[in-house]
N, C-alpha and C positions, 0 to 999 in steps of 0.2 A: 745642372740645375734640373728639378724633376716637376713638372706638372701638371696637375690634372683639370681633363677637360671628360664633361659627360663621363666622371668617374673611372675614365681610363688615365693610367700613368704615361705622363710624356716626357721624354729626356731630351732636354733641348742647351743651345750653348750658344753666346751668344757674345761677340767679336764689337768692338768700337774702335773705330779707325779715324782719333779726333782732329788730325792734318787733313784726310779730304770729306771729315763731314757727313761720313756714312756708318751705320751699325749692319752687321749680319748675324741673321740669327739661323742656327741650322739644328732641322729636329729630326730624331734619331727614332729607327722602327724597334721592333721587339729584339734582333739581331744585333742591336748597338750599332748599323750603319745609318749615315745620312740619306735620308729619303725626299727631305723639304730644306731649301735655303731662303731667305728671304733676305733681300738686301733692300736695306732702310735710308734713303738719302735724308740731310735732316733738311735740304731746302727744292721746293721746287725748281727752280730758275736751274737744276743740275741735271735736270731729266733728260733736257735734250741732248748734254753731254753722254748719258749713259747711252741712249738710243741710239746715238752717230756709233760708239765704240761699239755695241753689238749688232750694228747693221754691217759694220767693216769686217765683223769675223764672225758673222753665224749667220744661212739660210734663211729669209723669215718665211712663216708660209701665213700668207695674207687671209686667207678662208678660217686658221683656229685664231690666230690673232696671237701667234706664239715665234720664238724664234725656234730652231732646229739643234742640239745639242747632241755630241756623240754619244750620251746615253740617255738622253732626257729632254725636256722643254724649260723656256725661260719664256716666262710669259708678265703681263703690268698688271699688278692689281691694285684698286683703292685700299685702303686699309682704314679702319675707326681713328690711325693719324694720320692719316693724309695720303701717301703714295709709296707702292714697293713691286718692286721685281721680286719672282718668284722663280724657284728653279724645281723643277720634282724629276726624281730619277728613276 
């Protein structure tokens, strides 16, 4: 899927996973690799499930307010729907 923001081209793709309720959307740089993930739970009350599973297996460093990822961070951000984890590499 390609779209544009501020006039630049974005290729982005974008995953629905309707048994646990969540979409991921991952957008790709000029090189056609992924740079940004975004995972979209569709209900709150699931947050704290994803917190506990990336507190079991990822660093967090409490000062960026990110966890620690072998190439990258995963970090919570609000979004214009509501709530999503972010990953940038």
């Amino acid at each position: 899927m390609d779209f544009y923001e501020k006039e630049e081209r974005q290729i982005s793709v974008e995953i629905r996973f309707d048994c646990e309720q969540t979409s991921i959307t991952c957008l790709f740089d000029s090189d056609e690799r992924c740079d940004y993930a975004f995972i979209f739970p569709d209900h709150l009350n699931s947050l704290t499930e994803y917190v506990s599973f990336f507190n079991a297996i990822y660093d967090y460093d409490a000062f960026r307010c990110r966890w620690i990822l072998k190439n990258g961070y995963l970090s919570q951000k609000e979004s214009k729907d509501g709530f999503c984890f972010m990953v940038n590499y």
